[in-house]
N, C-alpha and C positions, 0 to 999 in steps of 0.2 A: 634682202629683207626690208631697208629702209626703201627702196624704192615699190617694192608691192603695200607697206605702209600708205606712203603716201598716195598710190595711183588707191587703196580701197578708201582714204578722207576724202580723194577727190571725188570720189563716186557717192559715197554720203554728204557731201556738202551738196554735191550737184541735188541731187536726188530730194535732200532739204528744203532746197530753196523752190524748189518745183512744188514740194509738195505747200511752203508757203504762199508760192506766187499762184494758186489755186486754189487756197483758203480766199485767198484777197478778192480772186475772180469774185467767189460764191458770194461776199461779202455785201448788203445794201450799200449804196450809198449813203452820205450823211442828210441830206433833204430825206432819203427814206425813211432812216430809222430815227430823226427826228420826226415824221411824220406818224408813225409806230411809237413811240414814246408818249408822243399827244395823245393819239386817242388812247392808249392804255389806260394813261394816266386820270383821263376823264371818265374811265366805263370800271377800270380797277377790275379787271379779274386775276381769282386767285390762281388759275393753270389754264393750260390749253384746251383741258377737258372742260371747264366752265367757256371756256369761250365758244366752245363750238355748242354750247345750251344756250348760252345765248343769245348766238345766230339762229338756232332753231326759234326761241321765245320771244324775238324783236319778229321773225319773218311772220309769224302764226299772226302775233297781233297786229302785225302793218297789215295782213290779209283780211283781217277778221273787222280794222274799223275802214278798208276801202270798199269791203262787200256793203258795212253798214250806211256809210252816206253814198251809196250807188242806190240802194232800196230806198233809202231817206229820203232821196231826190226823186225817186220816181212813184213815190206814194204822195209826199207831201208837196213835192213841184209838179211835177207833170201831172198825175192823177186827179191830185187835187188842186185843181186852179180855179176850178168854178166854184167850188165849195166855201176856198179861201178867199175869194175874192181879187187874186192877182190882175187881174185887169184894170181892177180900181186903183192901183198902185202906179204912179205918174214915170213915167220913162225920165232914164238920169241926165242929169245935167252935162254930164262928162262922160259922151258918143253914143245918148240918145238911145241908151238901151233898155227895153222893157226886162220886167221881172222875171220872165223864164231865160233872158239870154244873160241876164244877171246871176242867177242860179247856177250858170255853167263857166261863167269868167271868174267870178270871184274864187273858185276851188282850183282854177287853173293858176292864177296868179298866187295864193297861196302854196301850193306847189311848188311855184319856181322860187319864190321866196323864203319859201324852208331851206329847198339845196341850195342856190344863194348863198343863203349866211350859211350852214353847214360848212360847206364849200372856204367861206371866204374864213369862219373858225380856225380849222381846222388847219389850212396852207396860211394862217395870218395875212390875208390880202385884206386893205383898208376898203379899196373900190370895190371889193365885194360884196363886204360888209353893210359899205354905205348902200349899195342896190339893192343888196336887200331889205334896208330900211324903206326906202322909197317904196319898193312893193308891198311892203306891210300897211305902212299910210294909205295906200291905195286901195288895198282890201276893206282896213276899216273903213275910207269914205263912201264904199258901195256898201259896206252892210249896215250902216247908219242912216245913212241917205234917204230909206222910205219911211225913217222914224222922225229923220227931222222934215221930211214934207208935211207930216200928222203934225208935228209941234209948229210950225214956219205959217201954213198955208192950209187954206181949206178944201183941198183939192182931193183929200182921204183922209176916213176918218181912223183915230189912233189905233186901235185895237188891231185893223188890217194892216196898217203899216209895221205896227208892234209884232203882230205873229211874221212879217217878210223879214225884218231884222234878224228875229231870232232863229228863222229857219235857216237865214242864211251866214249868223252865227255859229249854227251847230256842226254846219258842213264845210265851214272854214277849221272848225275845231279839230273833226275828223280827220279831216284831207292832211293837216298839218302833221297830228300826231303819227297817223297814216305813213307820211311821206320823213320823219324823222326817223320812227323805227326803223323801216326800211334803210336809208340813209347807216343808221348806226350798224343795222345785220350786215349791208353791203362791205363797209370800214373793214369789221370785225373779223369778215371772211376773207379780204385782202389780205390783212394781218396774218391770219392762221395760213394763206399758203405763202406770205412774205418767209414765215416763221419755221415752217416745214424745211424749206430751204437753205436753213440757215445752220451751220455749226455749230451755234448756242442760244443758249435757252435766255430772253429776255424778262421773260416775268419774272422767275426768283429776285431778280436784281432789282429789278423794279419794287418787288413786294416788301425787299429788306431795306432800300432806300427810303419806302413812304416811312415803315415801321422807324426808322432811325429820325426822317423829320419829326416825327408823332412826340417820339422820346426826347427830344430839343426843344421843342413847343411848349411840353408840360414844365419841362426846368424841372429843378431840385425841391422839395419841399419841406418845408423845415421843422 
């Protein structure tokens, strides 16, 4: 009897530690699930079911403002360049580029400098951060650039420069929010199958942790 005792613990011990050391498999890494903990904690959803809404409602609107400065671009840049007078507009100081190849760098460099910082947020990387900054600077001095030729020099007059600024304002604007959404829906869907995979459920914990800072923050009232 003692020795069938012990050969069935040996077989539940055994059998334990197997079924532990393949929890652990399943288990993220600590860079992961600090990396899931960030965005959560930044986007705050209250379940999984919200998250996968809004993956659907970041992706619609990333689509919805890329369709719109793609049409922007080609009514108000291409379309209309004789209209607007883009040719009056003096090629940049920094690689000699006219206002139609302006139109299509500035949206590109915006772009990279949304995932960039996104990027560099997100994994806390400093050098990435700071590239991104460098690309923003850069954005603005092209979409400034034909307003201060109008205020600098007489080479065009303000109004034409004024409307080049701001159309190429509008599609930095786009492109950005565009390229954010997208960025957050791509996160969020990482997440939901990091999450799927997982043996426990990270939100509730997360959702009782904010509540419990919230209730520390207010303090006692007297």
């Amino acid at each position: 009897m003692v020795l069938g005792e012990e050969s069935s613990d040996r077989v539940g011990n055994t059998s334990q530690q197997g079924i532990t050391a393949a929890a652990k498999e399943e288990l993220p890494t600590n860079d992961t699930l600090e990396l899931m903990e960030s965005i959560l904690q930044r986007l705050q959803p209250k379940d999984r079911h919200e998250i996968r809404d809004m993956i659907t409602n970041r992706g619609w609107l990333s689509g919805v403002l890329l369709m719109m400065s793609g049409l922007f671009w080609w009514i108000a840049v291409q379309n209309g360049s004789d209209a607007l007078n883009n040719t009056d507009i003096p090629n940049s100081q920094l690689g000699e580029f006219d206002f139609s190849m302006l139109a299509k760098i500035v949206p590109v460099i915006v772009f990279f400098a949304t995932v960039v910082w996104s990027v560099g947020r997100e994994r806390g990387h400093a050098s990435m951060s700071n590239m991104g900054g460098l690309l923003v600077v850069l954005a603005v001095y092209y979409i400034l650039e034909p307003f201060g030729f109008a205020l600098l020099t007489d080479q065009v007059d303000i109004q034409t420069a004024m409307f080049g600024s701001l159309r190429l304002l509008a599609l930095a604007v786009m492109i950005h929010y565009s390229s954010k959404l997208f960025i957050d829906a791509w996160l969020l869907q990482w997440v939901r199958l990091q999450m799927i995979n997982m043996p426990v459920d990270l939100i509730p914990d997360f959702n009782e942790s904010s509540d419990m800072s919230q209730a520390d923050e207010v303090g006692p009232s007297a």
